[in-house]
BADREN-163761 format. One record per residue: x, y, z of N, C-alpha, C, O, CB in turn; residue in three letters. Coordinates in nm, 4 decimals, m for minus. Glycine has a CB too. Layout:
% residues N
NODE | X | Y | Z | X | Y | Z | X | Y | Z | X | Y | Z | X | Y | Z | ALA
...
//
This chain:
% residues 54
NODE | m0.0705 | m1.7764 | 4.3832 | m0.0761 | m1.8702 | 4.2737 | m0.2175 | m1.8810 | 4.2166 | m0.2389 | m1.8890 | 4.0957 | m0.0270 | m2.0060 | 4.3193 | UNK
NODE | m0.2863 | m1.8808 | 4.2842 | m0.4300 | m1.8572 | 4.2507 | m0.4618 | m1.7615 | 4.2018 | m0.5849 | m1.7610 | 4.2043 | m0.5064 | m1.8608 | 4.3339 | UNK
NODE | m0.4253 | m1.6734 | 4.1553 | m0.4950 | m1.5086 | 4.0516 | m0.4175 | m1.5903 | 3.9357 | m0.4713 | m1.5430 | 3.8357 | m0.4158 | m1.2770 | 4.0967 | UNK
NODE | m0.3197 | m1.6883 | 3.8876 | m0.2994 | m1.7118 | 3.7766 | m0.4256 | m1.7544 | 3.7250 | m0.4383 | m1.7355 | 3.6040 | m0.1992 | m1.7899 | 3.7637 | UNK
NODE | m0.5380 | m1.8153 | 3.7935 | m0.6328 | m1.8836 | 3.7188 | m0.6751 | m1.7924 | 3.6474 | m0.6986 | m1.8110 | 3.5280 | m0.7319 | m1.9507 | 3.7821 | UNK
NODE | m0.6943 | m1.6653 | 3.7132 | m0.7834 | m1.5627 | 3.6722 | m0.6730 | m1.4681 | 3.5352 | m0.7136 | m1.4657 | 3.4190 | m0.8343 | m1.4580 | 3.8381 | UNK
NODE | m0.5731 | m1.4168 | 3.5646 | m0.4739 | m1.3501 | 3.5006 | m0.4573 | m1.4293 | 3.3660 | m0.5061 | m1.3748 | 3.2670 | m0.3447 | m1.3410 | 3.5893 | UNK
NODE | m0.3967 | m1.5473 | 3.3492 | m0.4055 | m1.6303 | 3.2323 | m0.5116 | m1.6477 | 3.0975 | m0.5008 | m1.6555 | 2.9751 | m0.4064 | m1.7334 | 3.2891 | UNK
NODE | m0.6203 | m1.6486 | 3.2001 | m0.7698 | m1.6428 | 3.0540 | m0.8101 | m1.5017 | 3.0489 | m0.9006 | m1.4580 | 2.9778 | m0.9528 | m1.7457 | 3.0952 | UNK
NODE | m0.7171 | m1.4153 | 3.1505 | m0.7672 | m1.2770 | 3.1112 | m0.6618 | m1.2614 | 2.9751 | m0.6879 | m1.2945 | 2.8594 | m0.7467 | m1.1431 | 3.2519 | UNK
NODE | m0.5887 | m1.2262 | 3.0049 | m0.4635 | m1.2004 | 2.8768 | m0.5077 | m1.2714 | 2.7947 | m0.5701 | m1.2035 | 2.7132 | m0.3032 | m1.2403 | 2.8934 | UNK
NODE | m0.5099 | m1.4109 | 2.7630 | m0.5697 | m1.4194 | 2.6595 | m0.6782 | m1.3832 | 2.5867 | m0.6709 | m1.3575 | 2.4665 | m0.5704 | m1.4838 | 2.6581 | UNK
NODE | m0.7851 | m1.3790 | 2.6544 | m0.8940 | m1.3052 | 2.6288 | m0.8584 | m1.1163 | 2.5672 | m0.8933 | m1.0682 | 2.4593 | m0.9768 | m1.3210 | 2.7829 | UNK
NODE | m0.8045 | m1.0680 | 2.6455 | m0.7296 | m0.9386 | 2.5988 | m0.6239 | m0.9842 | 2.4262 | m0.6148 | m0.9171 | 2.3234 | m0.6016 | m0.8870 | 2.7651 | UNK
NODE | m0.5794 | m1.0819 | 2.4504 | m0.4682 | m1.0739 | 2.2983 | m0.5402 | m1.0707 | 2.1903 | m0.5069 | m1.0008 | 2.0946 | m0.3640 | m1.2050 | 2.2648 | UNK
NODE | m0.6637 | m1.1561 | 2.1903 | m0.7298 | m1.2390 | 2.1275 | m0.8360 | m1.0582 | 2.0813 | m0.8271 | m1.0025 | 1.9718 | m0.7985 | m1.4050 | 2.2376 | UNK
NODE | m0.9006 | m1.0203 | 2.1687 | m0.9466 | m0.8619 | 2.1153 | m0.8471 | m0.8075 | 2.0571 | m0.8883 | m0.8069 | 1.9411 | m0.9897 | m0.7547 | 2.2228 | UNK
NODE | m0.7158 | m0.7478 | 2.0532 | m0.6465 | m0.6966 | 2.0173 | m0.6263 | m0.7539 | 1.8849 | m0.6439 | m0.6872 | 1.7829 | m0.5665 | m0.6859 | 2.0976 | UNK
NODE | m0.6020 | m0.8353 | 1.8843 | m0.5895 | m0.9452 | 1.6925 | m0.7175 | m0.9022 | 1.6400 | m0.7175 | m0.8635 | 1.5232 | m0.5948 | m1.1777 | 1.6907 | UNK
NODE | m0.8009 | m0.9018 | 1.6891 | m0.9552 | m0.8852 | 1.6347 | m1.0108 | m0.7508 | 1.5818 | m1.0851 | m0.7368 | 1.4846 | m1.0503 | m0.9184 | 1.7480 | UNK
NODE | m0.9452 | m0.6224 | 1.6901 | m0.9068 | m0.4874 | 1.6336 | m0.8422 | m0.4661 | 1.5411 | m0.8811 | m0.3956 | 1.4480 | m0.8541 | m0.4218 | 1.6976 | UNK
NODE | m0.7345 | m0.5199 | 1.5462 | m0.6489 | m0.5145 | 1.4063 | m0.6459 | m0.5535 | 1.3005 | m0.5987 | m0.4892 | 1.2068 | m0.5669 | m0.5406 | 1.4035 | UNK
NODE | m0.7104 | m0.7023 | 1.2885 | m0.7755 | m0.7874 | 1.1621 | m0.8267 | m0.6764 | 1.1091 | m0.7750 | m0.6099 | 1.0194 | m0.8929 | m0.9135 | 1.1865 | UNK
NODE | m0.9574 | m0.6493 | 1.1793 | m1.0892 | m0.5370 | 1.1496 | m1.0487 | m0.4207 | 1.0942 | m1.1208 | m0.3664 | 1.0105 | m1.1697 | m0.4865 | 1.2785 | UNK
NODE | m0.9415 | m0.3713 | 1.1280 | m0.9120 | m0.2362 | 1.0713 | m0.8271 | m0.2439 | 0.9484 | m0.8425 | m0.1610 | 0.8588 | m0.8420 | m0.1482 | 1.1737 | UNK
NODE | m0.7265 | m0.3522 | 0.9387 | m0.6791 | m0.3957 | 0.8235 | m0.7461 | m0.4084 | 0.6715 | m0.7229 | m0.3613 | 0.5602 | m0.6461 | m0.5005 | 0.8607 | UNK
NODE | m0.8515 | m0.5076 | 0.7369 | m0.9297 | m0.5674 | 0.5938 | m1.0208 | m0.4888 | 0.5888 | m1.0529 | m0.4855 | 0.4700 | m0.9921 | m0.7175 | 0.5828 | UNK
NODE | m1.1163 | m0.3878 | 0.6737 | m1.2210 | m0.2230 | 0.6258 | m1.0994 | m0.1430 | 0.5648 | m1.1421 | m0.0477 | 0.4997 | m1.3100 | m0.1015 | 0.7969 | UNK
NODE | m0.9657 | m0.1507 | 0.5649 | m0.9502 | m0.0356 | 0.4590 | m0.8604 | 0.0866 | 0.5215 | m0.8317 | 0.1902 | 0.4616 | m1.1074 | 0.0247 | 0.4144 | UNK
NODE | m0.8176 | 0.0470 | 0.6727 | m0.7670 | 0.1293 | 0.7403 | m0.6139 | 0.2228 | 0.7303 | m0.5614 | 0.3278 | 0.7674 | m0.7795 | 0.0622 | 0.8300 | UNK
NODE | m0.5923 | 0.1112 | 0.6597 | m0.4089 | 0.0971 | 0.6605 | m0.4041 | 0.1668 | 0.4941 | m0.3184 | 0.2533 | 0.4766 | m0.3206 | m0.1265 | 0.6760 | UNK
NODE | m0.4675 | 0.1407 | 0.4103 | m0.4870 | 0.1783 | 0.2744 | m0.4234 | 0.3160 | 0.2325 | m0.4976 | 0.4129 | 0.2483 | m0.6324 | 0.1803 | 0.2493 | UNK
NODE | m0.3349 | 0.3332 | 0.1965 | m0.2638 | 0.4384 | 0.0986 | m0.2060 | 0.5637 | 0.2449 | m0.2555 | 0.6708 | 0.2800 | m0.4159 | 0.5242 | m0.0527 | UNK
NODE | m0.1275 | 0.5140 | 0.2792 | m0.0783 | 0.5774 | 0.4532 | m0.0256 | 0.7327 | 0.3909 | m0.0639 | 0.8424 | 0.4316 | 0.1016 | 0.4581 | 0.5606 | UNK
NODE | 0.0896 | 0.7015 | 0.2623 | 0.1596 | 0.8412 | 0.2218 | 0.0602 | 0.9276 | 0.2065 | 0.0881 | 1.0400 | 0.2481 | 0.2451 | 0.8442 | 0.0909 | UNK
NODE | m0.0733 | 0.9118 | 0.1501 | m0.1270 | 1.0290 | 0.0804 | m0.1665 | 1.1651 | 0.1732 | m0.1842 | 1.2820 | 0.1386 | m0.2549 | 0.9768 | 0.0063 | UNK
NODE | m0.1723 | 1.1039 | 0.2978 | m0.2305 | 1.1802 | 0.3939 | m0.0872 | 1.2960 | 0.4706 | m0.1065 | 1.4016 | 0.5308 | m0.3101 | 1.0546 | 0.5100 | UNK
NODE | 0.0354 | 1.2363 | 0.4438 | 0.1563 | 1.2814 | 0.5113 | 0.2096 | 1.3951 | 0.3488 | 0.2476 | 1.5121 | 0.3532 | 0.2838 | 1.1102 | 0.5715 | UNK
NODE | 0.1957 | 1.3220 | 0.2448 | 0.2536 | 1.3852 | 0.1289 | 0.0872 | 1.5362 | 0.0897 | 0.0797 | 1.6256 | 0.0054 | 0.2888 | 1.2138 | m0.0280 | UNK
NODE | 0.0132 | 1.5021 | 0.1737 | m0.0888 | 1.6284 | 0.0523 | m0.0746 | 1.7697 | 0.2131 | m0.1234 | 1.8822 | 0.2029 | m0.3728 | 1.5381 | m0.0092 | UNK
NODE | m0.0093 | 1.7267 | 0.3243 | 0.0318 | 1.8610 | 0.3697 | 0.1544 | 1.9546 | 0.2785 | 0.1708 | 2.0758 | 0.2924 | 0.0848 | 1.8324 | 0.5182 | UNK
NODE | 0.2208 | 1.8797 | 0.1991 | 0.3160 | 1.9387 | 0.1274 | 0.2853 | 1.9984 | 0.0143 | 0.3638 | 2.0600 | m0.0578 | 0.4006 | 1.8643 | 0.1041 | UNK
NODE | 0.1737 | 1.9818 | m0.0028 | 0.1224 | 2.0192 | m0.1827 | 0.0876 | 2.1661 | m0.1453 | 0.0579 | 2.2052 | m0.0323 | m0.0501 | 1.9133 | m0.2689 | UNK
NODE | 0.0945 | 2.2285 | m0.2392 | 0.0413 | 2.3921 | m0.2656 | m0.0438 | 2.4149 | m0.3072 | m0.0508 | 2.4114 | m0.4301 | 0.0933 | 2.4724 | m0.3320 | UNK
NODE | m0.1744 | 2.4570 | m0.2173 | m0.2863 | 2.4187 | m0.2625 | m0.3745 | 2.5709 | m0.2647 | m0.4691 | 2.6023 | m0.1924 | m0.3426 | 2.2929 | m0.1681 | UNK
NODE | m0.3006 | 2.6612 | m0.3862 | m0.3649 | 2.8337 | m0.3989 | m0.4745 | 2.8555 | m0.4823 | m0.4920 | 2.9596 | m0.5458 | m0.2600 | 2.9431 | m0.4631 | UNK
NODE | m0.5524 | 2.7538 | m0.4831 | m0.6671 | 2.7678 | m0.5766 | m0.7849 | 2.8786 | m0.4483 | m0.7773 | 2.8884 | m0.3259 | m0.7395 | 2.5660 | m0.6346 | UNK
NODE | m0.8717 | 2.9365 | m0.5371 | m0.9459 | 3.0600 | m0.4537 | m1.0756 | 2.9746 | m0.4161 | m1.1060 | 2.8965 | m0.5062 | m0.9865 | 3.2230 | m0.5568 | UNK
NODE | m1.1388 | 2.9718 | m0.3315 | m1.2424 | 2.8745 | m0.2697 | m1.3355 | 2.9757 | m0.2195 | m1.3370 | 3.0982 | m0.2308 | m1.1861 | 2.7678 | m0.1478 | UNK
NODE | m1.4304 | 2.8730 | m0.1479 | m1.5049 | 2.9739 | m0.0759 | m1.4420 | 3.0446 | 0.0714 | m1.3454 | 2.9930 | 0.1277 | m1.6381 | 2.9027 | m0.0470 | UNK
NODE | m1.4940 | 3.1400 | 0.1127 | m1.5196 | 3.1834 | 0.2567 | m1.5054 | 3.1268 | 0.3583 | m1.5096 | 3.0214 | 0.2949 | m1.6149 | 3.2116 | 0.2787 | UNK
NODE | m1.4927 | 3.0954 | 0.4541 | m1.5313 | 2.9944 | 0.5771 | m1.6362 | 3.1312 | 0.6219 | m1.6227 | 3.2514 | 0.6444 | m1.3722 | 2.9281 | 0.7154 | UNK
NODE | m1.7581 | 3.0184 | 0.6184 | m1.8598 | 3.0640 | 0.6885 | m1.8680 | 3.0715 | 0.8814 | m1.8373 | 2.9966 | 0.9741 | m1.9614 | 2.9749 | 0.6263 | UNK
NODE | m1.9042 | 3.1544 | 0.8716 | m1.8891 | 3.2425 | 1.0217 | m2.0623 | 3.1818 | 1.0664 | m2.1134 | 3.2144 | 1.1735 | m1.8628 | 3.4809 | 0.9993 | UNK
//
């Protein structure tokens, strides 16, 4: 019964980071335009470029 003291303000302490990760990544911009990244593997992209340098 006694590790609840300890277990209890841990988890919270843990939820409370986790909300704080996610706030953070939300409002910098993280989540921002999700399709573009899944839809531009589909695009055909035959324009002539450079080399890959060796």
């Amino acid at each position: 019964m006694d590790i609840l003291y300890l277990l209890v303000p841990l988890s919270v302490v843990l939820v409370l980071g986790i909300i704080a990760i996610l706030g953070w990544s939300v409002f910098s911009g993280q989540f921002d335009d999700m399709e573009q990244q899944g839809e531009r593997i589909l695009e055909d992209d035959d324009r002539p470029g450079r080399p890959p340098s060796s």
